[in-house]
N, C-alpha and C positions, 0 to 999 in steps of 0.2 A: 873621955869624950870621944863621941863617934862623929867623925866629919863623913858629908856626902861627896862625893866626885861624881862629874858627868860621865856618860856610857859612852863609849868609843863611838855611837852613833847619833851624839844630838848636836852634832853642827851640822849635818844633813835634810834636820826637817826641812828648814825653809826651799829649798832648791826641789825640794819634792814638790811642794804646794804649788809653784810656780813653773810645775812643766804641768800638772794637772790644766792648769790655766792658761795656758797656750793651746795646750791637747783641744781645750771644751771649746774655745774661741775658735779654731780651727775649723770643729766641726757645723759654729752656725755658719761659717762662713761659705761652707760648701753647701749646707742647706739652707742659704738665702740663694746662690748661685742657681741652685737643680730648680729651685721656688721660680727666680727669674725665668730659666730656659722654658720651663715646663708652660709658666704662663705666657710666652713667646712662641712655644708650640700650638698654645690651644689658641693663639692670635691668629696664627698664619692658617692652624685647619678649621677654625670659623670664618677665614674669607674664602677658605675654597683653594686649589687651583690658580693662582696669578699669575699674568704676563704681564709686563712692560714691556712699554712703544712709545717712542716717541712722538708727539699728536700729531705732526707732519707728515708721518707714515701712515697713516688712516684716512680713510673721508665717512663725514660727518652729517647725516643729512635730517631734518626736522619733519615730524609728522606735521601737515596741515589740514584742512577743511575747505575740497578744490572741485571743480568738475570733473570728472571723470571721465576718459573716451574710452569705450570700449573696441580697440582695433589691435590688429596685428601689421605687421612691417612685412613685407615679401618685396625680391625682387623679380617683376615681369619681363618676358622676354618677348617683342614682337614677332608674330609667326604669322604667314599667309592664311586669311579665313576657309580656307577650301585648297587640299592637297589632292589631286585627281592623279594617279598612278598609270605609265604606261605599261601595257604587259604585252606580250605576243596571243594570239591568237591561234598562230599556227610557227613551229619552229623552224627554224631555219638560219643560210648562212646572210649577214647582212650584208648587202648589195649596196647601197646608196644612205646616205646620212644627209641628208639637204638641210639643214641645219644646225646653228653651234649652240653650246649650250651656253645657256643664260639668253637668248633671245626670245623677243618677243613675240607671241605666234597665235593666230585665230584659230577657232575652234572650226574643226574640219580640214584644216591643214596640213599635206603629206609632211611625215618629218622622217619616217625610215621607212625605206623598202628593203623586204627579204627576198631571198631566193631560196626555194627550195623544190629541186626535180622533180621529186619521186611524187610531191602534192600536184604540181601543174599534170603529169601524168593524169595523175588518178581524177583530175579534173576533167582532162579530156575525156578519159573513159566513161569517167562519169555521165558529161554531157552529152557522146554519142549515145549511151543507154537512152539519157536522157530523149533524145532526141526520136531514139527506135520508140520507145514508151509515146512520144507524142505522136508519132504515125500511127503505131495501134490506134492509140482511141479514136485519131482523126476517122481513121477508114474505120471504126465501130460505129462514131457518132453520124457519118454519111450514111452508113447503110441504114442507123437506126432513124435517120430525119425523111429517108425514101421512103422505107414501109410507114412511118406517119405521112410522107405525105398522100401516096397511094391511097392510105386506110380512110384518109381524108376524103378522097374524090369518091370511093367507092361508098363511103357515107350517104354523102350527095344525091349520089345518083340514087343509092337504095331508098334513101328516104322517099323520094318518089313514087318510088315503085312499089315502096310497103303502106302509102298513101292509096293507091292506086290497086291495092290490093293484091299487088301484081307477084309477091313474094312473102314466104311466112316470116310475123312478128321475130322467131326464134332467127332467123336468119340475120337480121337487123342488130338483136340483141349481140350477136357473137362478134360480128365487126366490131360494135362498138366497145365493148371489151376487150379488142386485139388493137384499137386506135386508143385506149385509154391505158393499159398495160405498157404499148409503145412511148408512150408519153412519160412514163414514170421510167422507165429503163433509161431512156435519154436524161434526165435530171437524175439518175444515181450513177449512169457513167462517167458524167461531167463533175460530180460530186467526187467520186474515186480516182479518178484523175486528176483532179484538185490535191488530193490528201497526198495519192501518192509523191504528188513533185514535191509538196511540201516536206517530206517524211527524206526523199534522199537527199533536197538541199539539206535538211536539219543534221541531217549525218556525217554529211562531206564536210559546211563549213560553219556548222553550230546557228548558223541561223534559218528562218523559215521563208524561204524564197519560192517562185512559183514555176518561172521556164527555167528554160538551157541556158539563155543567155542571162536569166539572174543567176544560172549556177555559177558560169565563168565568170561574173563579174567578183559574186560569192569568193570565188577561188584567190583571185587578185586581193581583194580586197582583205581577206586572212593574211597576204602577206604585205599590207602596205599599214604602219602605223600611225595613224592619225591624232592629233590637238582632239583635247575630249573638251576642252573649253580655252575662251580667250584667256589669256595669263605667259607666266614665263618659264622656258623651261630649263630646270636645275635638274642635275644629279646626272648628265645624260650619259649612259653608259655603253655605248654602239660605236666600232668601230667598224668601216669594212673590212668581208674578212673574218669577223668575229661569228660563230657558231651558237643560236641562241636556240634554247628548247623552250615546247609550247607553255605557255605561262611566264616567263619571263618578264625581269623588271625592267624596261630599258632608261627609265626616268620619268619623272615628275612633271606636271601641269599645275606652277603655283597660282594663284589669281593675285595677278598683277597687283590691283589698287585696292584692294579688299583685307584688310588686316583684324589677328586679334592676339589677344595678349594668352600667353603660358608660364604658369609660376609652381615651384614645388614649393609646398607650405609641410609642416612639419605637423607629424602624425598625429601631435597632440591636440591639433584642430580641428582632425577628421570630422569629429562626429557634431561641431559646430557650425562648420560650415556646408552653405547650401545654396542652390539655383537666386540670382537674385540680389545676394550682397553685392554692394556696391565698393568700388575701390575706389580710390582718389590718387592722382598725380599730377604732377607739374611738367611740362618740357616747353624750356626759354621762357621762363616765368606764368606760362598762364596754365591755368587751372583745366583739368580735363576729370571725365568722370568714366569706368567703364562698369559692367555687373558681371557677377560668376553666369555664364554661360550652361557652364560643364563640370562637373567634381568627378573626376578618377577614381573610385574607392580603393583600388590595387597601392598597397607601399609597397616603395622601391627601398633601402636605405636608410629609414628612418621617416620617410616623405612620402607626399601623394602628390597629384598632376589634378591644377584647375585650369580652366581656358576662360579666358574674360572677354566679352566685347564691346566695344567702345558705346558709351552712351551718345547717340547722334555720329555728326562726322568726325573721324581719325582725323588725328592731327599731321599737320601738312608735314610735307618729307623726312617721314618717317622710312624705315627699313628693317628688313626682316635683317634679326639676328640684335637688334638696337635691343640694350636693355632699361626696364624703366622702374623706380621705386616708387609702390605704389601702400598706403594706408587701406587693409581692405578692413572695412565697418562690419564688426561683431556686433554690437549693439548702439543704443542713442545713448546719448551724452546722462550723468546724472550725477548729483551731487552726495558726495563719498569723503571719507578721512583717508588720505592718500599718504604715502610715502615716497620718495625718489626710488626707482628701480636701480641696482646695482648688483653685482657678483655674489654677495651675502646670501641671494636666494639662491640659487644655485649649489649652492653650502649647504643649508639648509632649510631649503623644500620650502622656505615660506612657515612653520613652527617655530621658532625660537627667534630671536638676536641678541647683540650686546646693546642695552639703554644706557646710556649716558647720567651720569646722575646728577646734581642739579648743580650742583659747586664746577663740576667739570673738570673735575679728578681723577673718577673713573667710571668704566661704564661694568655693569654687570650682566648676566648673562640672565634672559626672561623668554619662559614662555609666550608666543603671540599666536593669534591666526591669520595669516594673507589670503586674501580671495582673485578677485582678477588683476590682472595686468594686461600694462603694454609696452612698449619700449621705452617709457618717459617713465611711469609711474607705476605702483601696485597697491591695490586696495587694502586697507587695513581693516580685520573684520575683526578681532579680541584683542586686547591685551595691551594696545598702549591708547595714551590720548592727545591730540592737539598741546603741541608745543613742543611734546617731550623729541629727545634727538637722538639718533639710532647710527649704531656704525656700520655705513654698507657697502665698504668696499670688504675684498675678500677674506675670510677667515680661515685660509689656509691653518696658517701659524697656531691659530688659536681655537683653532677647534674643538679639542677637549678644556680648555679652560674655564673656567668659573667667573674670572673677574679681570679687568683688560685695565691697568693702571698707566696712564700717560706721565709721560716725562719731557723733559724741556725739551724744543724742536732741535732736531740735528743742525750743530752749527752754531749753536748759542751757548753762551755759558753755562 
């Protein structure tokens, strides 16, 4: 009889079966794990982009259904309504300063006199030309008023005589064309003599003067600076002593009690604003009204220059240099879905925000469209509705983000 015995290898099956069986376990286990990550992946890039913030680190503000003011905010600065500039006339050294600045002064008022030689000179010279020019015509216009008067008697008397038959018609005729020719020489000497004085005052002292003594006065009067109107005078810049050449600025003529407002508004209004809008402000509670005046079209800086003036009487002691905040009226009031104004625009342009979603959890990132603003509020024209709540402080941080998750406020558990 043949007996069987076992193969040197059958107490090994079982320990084989039993690593196969950890091996295969193994592998669902890593392929539940990748199953997990992968579906935690397609979690996190189905929300987008996330941030977390704490909701005390944000502000939070609701779209409503409000009146709408259409205005902008500037600060005005009161300035004198009339700046009248003093210049020189004729240059020279200054002499006298009869006045300080910042004092009060009527129009026609000496406030500087100049010295300058070398014009008092050419004055006199002037004025004896002057003066030889007024001898000529004298002794032209004598002798021309004698042969009129002559032509005249001898008229007279011919008349008579060519009455009288006593002398030819022709004779008659020729006088009286030598007494009517005389007549006209006399009225174009006087004429030319005229223009001429006029023509070297205009030369000497720029204006049109007729004698010698309006030349001299002419002369003086180029070196004496005069108040072009009642008001106060700023900026004055004359010392004796000082050397000033013709045209010079020697200071200002503000109009004392006469004010108007100046504001730079930002270029983005230019082509908004115009002659007419009204601005609105307060000073010591009461209410005051003024209109744009004036628009600048020139930017300086990003800004243009409007001048406003007061609707009716300025308010009482007021001063130039006082600043004032004034609401200046873009349009009338109208009924609009509004949002709080905040930094968020500025971010972005008024297209897009974060909405807030209804549990108030988190807000997500939406297309919008904003239309106008003002310092209070901005018009909502697309994309959200009455109720819904929008994040409008600044989105630095989160600017490329998709989705804005809040967390408990700093400070709390």
């Amino acid at each position: 009889m043949s007996s069987s015995t076992p193969g040197p290898f059958a107490m090994d099956q079982p320990l084989t079966h039993r690593r196969a069986g950890w091996r295969i376990a193994g592998v669902v286990v890593i392929a539940i794990l990748a199953l997990s990550a992968g579906g935690w992946l397609f979690m996190q890039r189905s929300k987008g982009a996330v941030y977390r913030v704490p909701l005390n680190r944000v502000t939070i503000a609701t779209v409503t259904e409000a009146p709408f003011e259409d205005y902008i905010a500037v600060r005005g600065t009161v300035a004198p309504l009339i700046i009248d500039y003093l210049t020189t006339d004729q240059g020279g050294t200054v002499k006298e300063v009869l006045v300080e600045d910042g004092a009060r002064v009527k129009r026609g008022q000496t406030l500087i006199i100049l010295s300058n030689p070398a014009l008092q000179l050419q004055v006199a010279a002037q004025q004896l030309t002057f003066e030889q020019t007024r001898f000529r015509y004298e002794h032209d216009l004598l002798d021309i008023e004698h042969q009129i008067s002559t032509l005249k008697s001898n008229l007279a008397r011919d008349k008579i005589l060519l009455d009288g038959n006593a002398i030819a018609p022709s004779t008659y005729q020729q006088e009286l064309a030598d007494y009517q020719y005389s007549l006209q020489l006399r009225d174009a000497t006087i004429a030319s003599r005229n223009v001429e004085q006029r023509v070297r005052a205009t030369q000497l002292t720029g204006q049109a003067r007729g004698s010698a003594a309006d030349v001299a006065n002419a002369g003086v009067d180029a070196l004496t600076v005069r108040a072009p109107i009642d008001g106060q005078l700023t900026a004055l810049d004359a010392e004796v002593g000082q050397s000033k050449t013709q045209g010079a600025v020697l200071g200002q003529v503000n109009s004392a009690d006469r004010f108007k407002l100046s504001a730079q508004i930002d270029e983005f209004y230019l082509a908004h604003m115009s002659v007419g809008q009204e601005g609105l402000f307060t000073i010591d509670g009461k209410p005051f009204r003024a209109q744009v005046a004036k628009v600048y079209p020139q930017v300086t800086n990003g800004t243009f220059k409007v001048d406003l003036h007061f609707d009716g009487a300025a308010p009482r002691d007021i001063h130039v240099g006082q600043t004032v905040d004034l609401k200046v009226e873009m349009g009338g009031a109208s009924q609009a879905l509004t949002l709080a104004n905040g930094p968020f625009y500025q971010d972005t342009g008024g297209s897009w925000a974060f909405v807030v979603a209804p549990d108030g959890a988190y807000a997500e990132r939406r297309t919008i469209r904003l239309g106008r603003r003002n310092p209070d509020v901005v018009e909502v024209v697309d994309g959200l509705k009455p109720g819904e709540r929008v994040i409008i402080s600044g989105y630095e941080a989160i600017q490329k983000m998709d989705r804005v998750e809040f967390s408990k406020p700093d400070g709390n558990p």
